[in-house]
BALUM-274183 format. One record per residue: residue number from 1; residue in three letters; x, y negated, z of N, C-alpha, C, O in turn. Coordinates in Angstrom, 3 decimals, m for minus. Layout:
BEGIN
   pos   code     n_east    n_north       n_up    ca_east   ca_north      ca_up     c_east    c_north       c_up     o_east    o_north       o_up
   NUM    ala          X          Y          Z          X          Y          Z          X          Y          Z          X          Y          Z
...
END
This chain:
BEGIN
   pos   code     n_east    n_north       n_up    ca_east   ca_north      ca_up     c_east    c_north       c_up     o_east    o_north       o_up
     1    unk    m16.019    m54.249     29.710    m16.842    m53.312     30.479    m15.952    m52.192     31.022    m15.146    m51.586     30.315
     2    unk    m16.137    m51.972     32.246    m15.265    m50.763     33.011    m16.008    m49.312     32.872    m17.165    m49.045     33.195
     3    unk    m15.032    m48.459     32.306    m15.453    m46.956     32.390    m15.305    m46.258     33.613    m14.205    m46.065     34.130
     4    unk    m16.417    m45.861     34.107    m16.562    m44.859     35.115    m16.803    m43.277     35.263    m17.751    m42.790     34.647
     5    unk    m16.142    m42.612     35.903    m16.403    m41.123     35.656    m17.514    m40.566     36.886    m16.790    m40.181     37.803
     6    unk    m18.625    m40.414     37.185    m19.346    m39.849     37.926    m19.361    m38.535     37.727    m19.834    m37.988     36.731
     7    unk    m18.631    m37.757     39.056    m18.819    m35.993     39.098    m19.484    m35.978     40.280    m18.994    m36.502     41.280
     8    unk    m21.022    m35.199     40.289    m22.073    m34.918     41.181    m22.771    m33.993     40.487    m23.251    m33.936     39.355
     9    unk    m22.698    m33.062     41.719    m23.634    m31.520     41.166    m25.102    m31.881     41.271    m25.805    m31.235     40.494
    10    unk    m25.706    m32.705     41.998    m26.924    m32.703     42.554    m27.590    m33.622     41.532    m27.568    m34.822     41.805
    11    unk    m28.155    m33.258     40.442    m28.872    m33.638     39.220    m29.329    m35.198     39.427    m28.909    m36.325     39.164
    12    unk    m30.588    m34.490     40.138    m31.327    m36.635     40.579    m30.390    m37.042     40.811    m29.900    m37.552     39.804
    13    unk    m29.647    m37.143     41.838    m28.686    m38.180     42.413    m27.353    m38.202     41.623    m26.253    m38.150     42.173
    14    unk    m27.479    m38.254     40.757    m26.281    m38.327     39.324    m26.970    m38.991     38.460    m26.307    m39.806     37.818
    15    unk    m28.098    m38.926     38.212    m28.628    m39.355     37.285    m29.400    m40.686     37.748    m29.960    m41.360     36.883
    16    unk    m29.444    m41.118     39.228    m30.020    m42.066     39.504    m29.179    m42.804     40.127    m29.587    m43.883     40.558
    17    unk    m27.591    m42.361     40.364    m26.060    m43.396     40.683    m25.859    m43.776     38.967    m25.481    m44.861     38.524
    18    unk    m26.134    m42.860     38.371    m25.454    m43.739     36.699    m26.817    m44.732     36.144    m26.501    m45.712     35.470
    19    unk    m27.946    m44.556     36.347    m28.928    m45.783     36.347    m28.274    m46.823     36.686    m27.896    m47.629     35.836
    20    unk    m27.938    m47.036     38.488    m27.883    m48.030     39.268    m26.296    m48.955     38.239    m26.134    m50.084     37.775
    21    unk    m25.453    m47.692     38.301    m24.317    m48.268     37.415    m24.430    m49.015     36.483    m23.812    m50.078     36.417
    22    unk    m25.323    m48.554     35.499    m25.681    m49.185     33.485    m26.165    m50.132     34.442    m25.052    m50.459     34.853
    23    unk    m27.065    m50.929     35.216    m27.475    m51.680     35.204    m26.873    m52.958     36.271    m27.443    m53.890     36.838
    24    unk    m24.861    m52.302     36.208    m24.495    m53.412     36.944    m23.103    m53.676     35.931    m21.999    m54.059     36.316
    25    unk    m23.662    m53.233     34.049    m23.026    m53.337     33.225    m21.801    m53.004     33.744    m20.938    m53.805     34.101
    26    unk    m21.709    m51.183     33.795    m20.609    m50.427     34.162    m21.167    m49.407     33.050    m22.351    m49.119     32.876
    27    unk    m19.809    m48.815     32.177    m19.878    m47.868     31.608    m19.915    m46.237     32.220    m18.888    m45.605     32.465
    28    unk    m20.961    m45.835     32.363    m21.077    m43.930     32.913    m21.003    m43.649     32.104    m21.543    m44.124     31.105
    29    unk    m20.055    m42.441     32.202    m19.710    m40.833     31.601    m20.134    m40.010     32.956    m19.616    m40.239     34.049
    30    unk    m20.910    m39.252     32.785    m21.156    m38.365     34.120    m20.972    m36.719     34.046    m21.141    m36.058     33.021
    31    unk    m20.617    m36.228     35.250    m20.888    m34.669     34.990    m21.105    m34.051     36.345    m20.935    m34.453     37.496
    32    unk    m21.562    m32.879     35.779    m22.228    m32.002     37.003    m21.650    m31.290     37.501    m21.956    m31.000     38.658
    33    unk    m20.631    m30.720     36.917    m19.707    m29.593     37.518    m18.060    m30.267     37.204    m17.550    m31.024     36.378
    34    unk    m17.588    m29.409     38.513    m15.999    m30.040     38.255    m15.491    m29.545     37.269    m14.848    m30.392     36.649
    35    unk    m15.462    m28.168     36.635    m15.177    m27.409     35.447    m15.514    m28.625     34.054    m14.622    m28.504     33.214
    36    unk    m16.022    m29.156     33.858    m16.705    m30.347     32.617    m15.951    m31.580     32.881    m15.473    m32.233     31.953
    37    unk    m15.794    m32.007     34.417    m15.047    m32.840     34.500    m13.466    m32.805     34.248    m12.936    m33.778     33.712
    38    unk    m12.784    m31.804     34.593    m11.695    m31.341     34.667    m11.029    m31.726     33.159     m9.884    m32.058     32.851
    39    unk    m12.149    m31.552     32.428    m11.751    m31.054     30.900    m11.162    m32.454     30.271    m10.152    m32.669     29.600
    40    unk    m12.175    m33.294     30.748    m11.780    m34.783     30.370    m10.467    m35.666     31.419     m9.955    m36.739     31.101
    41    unk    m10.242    m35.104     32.311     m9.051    m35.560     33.056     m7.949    m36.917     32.320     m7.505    m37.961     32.798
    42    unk     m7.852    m36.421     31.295     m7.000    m37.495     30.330     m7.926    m38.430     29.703     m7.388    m39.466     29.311
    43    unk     m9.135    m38.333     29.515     m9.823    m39.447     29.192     m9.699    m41.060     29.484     m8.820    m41.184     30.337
    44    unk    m10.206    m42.291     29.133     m9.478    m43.518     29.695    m10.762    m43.873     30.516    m11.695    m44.567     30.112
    45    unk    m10.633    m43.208     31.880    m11.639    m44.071     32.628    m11.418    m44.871     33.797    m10.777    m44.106     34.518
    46    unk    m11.556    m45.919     34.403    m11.090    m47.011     35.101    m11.641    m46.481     36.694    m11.181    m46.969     37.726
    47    unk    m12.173    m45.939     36.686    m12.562    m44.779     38.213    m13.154    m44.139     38.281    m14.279    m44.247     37.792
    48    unk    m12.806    m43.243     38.836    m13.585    m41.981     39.238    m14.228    m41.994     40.723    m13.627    m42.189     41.779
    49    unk    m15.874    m41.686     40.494    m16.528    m41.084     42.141    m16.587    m39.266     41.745    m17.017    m38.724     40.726
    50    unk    m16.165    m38.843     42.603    m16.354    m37.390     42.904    m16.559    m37.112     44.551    m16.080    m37.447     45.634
    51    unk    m17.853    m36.064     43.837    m17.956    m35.021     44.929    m17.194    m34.088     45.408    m16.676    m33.250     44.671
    52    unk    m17.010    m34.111     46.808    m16.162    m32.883     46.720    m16.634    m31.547     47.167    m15.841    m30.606     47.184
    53    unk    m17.524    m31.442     47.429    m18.023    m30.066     47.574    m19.160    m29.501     46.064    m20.389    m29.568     46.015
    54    unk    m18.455    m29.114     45.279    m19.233    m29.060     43.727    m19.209    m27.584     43.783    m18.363    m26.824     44.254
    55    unk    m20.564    m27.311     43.072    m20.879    m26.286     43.017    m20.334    m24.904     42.053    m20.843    m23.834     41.720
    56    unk    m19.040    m25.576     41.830    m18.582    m24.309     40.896    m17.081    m24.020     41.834    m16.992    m23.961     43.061
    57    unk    m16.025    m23.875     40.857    m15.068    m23.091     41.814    m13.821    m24.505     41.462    m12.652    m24.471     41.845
    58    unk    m14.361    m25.491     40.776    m13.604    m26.435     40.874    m13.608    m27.716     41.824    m14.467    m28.523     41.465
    59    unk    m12.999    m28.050     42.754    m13.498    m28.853     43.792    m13.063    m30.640     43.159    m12.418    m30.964     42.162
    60    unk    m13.862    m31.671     44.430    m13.260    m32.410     43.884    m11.981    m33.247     44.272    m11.567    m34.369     43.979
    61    unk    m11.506    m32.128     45.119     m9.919    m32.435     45.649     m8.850    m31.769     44.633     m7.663    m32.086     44.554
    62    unk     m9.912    m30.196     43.421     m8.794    m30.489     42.309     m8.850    m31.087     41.360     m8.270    m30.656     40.363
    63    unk     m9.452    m32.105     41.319     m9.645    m32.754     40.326     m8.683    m33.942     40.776     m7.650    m33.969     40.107
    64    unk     m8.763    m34.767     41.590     m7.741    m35.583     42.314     m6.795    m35.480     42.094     m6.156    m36.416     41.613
    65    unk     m6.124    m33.987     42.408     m4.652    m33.316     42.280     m4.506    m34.238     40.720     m4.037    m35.347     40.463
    66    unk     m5.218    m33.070     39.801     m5.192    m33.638     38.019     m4.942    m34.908     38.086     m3.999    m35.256     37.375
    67    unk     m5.491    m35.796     38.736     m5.412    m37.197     38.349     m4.750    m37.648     38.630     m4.337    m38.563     37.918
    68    unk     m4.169    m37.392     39.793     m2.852    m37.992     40.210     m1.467    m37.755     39.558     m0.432    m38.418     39.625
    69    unk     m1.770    m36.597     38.902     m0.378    m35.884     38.459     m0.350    m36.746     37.070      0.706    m36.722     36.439
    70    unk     m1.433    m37.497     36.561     m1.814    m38.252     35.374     m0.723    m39.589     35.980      0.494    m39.774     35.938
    71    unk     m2.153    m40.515     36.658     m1.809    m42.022     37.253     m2.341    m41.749     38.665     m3.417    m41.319     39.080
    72    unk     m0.529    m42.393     39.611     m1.071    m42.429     40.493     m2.362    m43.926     41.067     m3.244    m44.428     41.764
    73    unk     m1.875    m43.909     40.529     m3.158    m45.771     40.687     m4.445    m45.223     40.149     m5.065    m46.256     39.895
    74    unk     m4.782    m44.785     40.006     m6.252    m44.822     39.246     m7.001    m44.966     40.231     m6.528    m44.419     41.227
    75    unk     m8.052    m45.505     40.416     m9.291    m46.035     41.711    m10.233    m44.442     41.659    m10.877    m44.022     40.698
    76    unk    m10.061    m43.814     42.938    m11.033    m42.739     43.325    m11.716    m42.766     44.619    m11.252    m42.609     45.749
    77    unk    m12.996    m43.013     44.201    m13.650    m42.817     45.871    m14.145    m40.924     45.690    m14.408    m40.201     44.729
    78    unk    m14.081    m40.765     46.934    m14.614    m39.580     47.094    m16.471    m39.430     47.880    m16.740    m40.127     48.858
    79    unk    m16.997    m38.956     47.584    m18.017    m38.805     48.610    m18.514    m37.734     49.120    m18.399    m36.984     48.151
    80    unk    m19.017    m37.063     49.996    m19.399    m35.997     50.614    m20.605    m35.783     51.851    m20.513    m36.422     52.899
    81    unk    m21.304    m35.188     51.700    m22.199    m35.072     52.460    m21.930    m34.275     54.163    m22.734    m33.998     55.053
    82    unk    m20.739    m34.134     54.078    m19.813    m33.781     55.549    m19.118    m35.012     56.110    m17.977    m35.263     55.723
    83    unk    m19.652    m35.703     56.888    m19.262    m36.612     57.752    m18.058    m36.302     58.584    m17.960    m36.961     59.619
    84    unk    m16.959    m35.272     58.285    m15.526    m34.991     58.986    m14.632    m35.657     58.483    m14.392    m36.022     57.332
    85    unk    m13.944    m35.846     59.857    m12.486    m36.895     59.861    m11.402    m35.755     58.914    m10.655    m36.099     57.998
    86    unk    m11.572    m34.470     59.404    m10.664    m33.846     58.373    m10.680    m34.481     56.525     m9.826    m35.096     55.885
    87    unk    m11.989    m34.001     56.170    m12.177    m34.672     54.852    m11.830    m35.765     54.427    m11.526    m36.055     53.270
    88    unk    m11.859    m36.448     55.380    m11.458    m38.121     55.082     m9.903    m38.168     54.933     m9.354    m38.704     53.971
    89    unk     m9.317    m37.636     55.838     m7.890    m37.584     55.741     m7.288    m36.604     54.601     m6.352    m36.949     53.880
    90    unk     m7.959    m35.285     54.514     m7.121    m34.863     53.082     m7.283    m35.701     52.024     m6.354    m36.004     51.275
    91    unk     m8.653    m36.186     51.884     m9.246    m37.548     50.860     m8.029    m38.280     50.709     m7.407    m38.276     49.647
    92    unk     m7.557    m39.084     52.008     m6.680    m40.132     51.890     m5.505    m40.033     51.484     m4.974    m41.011     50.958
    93    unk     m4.679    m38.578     51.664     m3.959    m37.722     51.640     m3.682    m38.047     50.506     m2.818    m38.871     50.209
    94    unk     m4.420    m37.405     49.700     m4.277    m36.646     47.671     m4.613    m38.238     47.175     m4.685    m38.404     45.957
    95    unk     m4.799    m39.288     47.958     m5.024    m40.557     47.376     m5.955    m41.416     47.161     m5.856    m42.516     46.617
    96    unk     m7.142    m40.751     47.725     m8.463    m41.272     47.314     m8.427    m42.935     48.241     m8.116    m43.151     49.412
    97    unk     m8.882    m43.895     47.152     m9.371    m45.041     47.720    m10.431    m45.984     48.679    m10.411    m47.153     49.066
    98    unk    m11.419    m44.766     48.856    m12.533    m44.898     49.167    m12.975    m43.393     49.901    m12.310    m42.409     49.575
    99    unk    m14.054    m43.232     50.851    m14.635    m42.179     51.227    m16.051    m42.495     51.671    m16.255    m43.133     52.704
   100    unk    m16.939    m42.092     50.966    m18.795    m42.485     51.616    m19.364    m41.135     51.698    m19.175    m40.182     50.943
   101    unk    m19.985    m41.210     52.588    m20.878    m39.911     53.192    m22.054    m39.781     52.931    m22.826    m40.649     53.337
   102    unk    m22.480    m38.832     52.289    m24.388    m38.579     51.784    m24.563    m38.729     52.999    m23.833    m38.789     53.988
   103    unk    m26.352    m38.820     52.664    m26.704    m39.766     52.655    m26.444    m41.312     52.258    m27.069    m42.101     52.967
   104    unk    m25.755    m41.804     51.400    m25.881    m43.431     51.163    m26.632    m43.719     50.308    m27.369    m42.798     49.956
   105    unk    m26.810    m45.118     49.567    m27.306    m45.942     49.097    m27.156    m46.396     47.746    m27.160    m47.604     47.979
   106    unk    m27.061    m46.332     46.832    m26.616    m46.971     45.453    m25.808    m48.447     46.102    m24.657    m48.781     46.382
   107    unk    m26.920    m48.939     46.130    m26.045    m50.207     46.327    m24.642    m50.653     47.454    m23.979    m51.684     47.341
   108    unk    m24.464    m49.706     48.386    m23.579    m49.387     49.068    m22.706    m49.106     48.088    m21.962    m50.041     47.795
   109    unk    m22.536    m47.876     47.356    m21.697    m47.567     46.193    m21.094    m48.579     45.420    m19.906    m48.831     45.218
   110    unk    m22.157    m49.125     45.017    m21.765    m50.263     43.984    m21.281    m51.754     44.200    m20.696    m52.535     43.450
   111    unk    m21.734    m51.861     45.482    m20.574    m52.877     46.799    m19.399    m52.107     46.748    m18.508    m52.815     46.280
   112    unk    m19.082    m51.230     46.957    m17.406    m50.250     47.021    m16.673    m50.247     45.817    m15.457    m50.265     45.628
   113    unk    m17.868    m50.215     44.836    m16.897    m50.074     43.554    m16.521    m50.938     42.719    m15.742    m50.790     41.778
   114    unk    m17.485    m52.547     43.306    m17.341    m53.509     42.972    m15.985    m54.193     43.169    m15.134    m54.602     42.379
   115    unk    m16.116    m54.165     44.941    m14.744    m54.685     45.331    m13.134    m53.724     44.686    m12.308    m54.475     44.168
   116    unk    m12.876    m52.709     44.712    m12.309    m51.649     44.176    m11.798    m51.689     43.128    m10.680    m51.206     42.947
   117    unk    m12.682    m52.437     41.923    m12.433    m52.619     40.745    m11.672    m53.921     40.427    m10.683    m54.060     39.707
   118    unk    m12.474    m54.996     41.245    m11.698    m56.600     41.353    m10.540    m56.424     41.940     m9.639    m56.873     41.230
   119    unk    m10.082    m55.871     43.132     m8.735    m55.458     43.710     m8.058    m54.923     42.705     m6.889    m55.310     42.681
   120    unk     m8.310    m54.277     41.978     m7.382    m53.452     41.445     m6.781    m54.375     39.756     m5.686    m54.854     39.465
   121    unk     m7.830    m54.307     39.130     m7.915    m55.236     37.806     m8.211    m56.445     37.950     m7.309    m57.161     37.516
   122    unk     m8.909    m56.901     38.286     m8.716    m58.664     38.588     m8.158    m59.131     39.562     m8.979    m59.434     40.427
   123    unk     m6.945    m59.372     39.884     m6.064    m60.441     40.691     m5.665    m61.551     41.073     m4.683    m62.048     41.624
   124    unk     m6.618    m61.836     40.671     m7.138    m63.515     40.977     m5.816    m63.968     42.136     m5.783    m63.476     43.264
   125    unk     m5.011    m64.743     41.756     m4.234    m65.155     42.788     m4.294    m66.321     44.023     m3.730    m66.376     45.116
   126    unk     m5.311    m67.290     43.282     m5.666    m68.553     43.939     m7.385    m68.438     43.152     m7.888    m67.820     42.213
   127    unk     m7.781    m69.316     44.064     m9.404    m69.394     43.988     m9.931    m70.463     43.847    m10.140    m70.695     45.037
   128    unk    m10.440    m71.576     43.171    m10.986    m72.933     43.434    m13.000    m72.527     43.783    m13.891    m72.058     43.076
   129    unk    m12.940    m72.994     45.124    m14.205    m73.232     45.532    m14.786    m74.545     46.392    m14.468    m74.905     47.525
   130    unk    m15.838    m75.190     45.375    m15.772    m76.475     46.203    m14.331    m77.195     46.363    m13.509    m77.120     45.449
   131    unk    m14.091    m77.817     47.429    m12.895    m78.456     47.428    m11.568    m77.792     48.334    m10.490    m78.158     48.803
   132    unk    m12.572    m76.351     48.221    m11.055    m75.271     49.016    m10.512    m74.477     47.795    m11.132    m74.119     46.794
   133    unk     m8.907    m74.244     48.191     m8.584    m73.462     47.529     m8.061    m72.350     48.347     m7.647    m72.461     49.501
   134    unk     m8.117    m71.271     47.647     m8.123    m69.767     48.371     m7.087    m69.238     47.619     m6.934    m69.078     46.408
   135    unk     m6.229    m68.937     48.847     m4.874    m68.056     47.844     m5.267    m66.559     48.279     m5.669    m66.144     49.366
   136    unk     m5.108    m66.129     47.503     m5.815    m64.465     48.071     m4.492    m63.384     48.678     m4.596    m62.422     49.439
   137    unk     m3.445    m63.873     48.120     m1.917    m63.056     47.832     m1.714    m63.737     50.002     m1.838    m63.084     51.038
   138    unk     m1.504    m64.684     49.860     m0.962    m65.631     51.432     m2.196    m65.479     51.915     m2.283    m65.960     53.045
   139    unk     m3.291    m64.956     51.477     m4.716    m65.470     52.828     m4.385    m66.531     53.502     m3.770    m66.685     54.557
   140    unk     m4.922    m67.319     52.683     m5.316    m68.660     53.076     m5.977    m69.683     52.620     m5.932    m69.802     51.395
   141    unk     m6.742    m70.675     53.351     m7.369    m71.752     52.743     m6.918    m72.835     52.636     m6.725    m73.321     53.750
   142    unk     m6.668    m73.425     51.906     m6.403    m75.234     51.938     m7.589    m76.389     51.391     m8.247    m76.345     50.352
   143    unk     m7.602    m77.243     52.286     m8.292    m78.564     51.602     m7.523    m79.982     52.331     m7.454    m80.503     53.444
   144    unk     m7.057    m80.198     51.067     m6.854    m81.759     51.212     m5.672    m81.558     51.866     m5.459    m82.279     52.840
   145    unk     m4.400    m80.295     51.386     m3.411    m80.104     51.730     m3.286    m79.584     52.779     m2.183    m79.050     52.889
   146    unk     m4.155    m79.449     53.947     m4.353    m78.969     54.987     m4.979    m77.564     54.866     m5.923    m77.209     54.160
   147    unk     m3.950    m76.594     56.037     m4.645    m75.463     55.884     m5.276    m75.087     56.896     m4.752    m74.950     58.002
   148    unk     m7.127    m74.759     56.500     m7.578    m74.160     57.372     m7.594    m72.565     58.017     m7.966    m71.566     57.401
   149    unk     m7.174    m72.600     59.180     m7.017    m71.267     60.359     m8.481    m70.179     59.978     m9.607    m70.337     60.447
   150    unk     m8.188    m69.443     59.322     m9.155    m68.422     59.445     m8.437    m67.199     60.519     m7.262    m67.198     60.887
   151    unk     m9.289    m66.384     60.819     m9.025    m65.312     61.570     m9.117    m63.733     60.504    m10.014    m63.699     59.661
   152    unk     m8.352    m62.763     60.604     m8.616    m61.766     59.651    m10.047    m61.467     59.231    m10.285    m61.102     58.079
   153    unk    m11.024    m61.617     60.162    m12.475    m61.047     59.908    m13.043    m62.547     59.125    m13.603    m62.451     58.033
   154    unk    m12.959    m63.132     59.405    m13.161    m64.483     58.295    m12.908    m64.746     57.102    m13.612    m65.309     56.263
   155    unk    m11.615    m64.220     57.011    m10.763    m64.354     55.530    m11.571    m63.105     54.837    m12.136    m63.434     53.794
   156    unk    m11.729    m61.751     55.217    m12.250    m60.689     54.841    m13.865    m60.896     54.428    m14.448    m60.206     53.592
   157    unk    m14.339    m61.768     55.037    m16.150    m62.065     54.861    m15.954    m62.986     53.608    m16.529    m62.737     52.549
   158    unk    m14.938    m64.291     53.806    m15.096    m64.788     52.851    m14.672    m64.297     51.124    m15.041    m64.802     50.063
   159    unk    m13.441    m62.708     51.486    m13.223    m62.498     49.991    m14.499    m61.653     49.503    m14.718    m61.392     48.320
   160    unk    m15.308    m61.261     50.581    m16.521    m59.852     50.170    m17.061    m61.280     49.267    m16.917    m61.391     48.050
   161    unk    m17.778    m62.438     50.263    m19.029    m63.495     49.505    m18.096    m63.752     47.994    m18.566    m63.210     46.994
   162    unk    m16.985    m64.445     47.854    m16.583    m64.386     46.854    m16.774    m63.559     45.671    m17.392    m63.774     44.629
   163    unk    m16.085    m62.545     46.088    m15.990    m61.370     45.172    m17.404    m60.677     44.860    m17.459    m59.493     44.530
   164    unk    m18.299    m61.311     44.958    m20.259    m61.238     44.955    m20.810    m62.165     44.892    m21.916    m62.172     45.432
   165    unk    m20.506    m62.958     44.458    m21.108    m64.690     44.279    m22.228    m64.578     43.708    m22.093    m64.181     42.551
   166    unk    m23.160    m64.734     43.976    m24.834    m64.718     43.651    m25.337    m63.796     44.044    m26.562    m63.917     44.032
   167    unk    m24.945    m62.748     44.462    m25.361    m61.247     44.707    m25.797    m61.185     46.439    m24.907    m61.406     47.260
   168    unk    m27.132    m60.889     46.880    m27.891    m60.604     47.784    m27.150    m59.282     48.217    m27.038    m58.136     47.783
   169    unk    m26.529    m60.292     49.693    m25.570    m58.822     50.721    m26.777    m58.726     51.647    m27.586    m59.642     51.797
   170    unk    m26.829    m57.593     52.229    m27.637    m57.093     53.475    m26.262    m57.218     54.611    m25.042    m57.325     54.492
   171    unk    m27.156    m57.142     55.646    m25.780    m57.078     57.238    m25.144    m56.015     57.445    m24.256    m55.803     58.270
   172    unk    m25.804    m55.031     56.350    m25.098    m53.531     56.498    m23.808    m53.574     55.476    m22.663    m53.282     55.820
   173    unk    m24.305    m54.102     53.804    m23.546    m54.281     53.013    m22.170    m55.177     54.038    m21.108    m54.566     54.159
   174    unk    m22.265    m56.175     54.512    m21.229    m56.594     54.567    m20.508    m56.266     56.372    m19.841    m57.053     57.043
   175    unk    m20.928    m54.929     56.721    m20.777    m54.938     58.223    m19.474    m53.678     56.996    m18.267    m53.733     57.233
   176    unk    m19.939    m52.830     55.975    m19.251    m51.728     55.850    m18.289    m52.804     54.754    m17.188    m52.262     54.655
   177    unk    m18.307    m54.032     53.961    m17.524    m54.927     53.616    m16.356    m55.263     54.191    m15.273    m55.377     53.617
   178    unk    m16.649    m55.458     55.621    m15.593    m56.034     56.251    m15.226    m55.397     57.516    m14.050    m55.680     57.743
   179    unk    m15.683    m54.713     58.373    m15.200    m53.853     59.330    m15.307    m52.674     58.823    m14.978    m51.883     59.708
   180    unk    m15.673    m51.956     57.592    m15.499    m50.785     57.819    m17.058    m49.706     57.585    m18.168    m50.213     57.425
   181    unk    m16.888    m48.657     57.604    m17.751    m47.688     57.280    m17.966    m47.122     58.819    m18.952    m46.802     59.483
   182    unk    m17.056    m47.149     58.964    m17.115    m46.400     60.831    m17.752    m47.197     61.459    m18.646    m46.778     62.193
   183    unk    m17.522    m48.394     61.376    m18.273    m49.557     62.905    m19.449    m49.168     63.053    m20.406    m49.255     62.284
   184    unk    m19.340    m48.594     64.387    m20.255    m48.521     65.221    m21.253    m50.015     66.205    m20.711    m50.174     67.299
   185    unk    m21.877    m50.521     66.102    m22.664    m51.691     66.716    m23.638    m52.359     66.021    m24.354    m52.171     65.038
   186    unk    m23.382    m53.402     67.051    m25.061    m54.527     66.183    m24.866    m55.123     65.005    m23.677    m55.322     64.757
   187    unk    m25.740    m55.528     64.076    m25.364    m55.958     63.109    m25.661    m57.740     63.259    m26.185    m58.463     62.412
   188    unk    m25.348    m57.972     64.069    m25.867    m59.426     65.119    m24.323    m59.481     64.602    m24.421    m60.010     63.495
   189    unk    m23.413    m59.297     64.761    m21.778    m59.618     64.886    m21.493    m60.474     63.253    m20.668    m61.385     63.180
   190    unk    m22.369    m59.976     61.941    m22.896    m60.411     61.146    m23.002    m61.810     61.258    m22.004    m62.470     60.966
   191    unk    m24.226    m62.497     61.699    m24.955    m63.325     61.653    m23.659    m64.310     62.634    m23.555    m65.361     62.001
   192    unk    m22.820    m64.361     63.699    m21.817    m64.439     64.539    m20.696    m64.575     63.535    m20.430    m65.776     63.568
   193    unk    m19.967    m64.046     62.740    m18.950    m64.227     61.807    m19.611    m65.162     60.574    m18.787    m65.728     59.855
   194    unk    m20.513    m65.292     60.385    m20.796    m65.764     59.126    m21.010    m67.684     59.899    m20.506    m68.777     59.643
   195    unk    m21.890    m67.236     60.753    m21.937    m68.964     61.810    m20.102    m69.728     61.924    m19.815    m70.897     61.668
   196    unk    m19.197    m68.695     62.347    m17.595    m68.980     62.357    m17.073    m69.600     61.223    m16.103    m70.330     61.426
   197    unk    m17.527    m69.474     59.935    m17.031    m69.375     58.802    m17.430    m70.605     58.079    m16.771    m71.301     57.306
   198    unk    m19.147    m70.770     58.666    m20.086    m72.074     58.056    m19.237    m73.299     58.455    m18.987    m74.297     57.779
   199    unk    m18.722    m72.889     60.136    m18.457    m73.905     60.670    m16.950    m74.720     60.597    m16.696    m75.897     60.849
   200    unk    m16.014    m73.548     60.126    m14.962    m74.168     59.478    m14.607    m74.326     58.278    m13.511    m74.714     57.876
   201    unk    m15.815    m73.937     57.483    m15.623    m74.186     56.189    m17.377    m75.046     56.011    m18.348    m74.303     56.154
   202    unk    m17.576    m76.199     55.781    m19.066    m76.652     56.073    m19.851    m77.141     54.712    m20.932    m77.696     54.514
   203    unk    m18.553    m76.564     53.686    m19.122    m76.728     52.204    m19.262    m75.384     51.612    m18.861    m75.262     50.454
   204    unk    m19.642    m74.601     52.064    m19.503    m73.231     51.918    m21.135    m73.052     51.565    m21.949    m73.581     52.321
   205    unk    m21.553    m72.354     50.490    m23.128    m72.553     50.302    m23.543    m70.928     50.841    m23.819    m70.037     50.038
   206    unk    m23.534    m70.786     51.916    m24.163    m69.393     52.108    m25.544    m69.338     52.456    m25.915    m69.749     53.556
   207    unk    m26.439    m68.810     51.513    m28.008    m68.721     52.096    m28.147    m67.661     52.517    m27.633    m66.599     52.164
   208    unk    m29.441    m68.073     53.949    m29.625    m67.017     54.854    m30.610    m66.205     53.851    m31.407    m67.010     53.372
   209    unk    m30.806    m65.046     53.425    m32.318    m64.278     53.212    m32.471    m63.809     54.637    m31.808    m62.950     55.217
   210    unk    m33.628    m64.649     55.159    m34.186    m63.602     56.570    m34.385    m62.277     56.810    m35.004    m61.701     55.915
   211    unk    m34.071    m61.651     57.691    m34.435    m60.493     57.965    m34.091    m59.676     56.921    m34.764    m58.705     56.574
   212    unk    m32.679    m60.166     56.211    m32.158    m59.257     55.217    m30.454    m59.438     55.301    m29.743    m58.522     55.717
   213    unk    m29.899    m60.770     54.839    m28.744    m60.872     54.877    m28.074    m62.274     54.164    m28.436    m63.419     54.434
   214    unk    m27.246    m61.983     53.405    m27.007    m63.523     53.345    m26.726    m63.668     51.409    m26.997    m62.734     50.655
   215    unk    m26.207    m64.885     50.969    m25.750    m64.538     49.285    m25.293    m65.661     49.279    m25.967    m66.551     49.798
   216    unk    m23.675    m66.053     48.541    m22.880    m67.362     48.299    m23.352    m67.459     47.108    m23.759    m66.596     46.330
   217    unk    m23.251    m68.810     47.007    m24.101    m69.614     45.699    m22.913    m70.489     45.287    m23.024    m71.278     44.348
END
């Protein structure tokens, strides 16, 4: 089980991201102020989400600093309810792995921290699915010695379905999966990459949920 550090001033929404967590058998430790968090800095936790605009005089860009000066590897998303490119870049700056903007979603979160966590601690080097094998290190597929041509946005859809195997994606989950948090457009491009993917890979079990999104089986 992976330990997580949740720092969020805003009570409900701390207390209803560490719900969503326990119940995707993730260990929460949570806190409300960066001052409480700070304290535990050396603690053994496998990532940290912080806020960075916290309501005391400790931010959560110094808390970052702390952690970094610890391990620089440790998995940190940041989140913030200021949608600025500045933020994002000092974020990226001091190291942060991740950046989501209030307003989001639990399950958005827990798509981010999912993948985040498998990248980081599980390294799966090769993949057996069906009668493809997936090298994850070379991106690439083979069957029957032959390798099939994916395109970057292909290879990227297929490590999200992977890396979520049974798990019900929405077109949003996997639009911010694989292009990004920024992409701006239809979520039709979705339904268009995933048709690309059926069709060169035709043992691939992806079910449609209508008017929702898709889930590898």
């Amino acid at each position: 089980m992976y330990n997580i550090c949740l720092v969020e001033d805003e009570k409900d929404l701390n207390h209803l991201i560490k719900s969503y967590l326990e119940r995707e058998n993730y260990s929460v430790t949570s806190y409300l102020t960066g001052n409480d968090a700070i304290k535990h800095i050396n603690d053994n936790f496998d990532l940290w989400v912080i806020d960075i605009m916290l309501s005391d005089e400790v931010s959560g860009y110094d808390i970052i600093k702390k952690i970094r000066e610890i391990d620089s590897n440790k998995p940190v998303i940041f989140t913030s309810a200021r949608d600025q490119d500045l933020d994002k870049i000092i974020g990226l700056e001091l190291g942060s792995d991740d950046y989501i903007t209030k307003p989001y979603s639990p399950k958005e979160l827990i798509l981010r921290i999912n993948n985040i966590i498998k990248r980081v601690y599980n390294k799966p080097q090769k993949k057996i699915y069906e009668t493809y094998e997936i090298d994850f290190d070379k991106r690439v597929v083979i069957e029957d010695s032959k390798e099939i041509e994916l395109t970057t946005l292909e290879f990227e859809l297929l490590m999200l379905l992977l890396n979520n195997q049974n798990t019900s994606l929405s077109r949003d989950d996997i639009l911010t999966g694989v292009w990004g948090s920024d992409y701006f457009g239809s979520d039709r491009v979705v339904d268009d990459l995933v048709r690309r993917l059926r069709r060169k890979m035709p043992k691939i079990k992806i079910n449609t949920i209508y008017g929702f999104g898709y889930r590898l089986v």
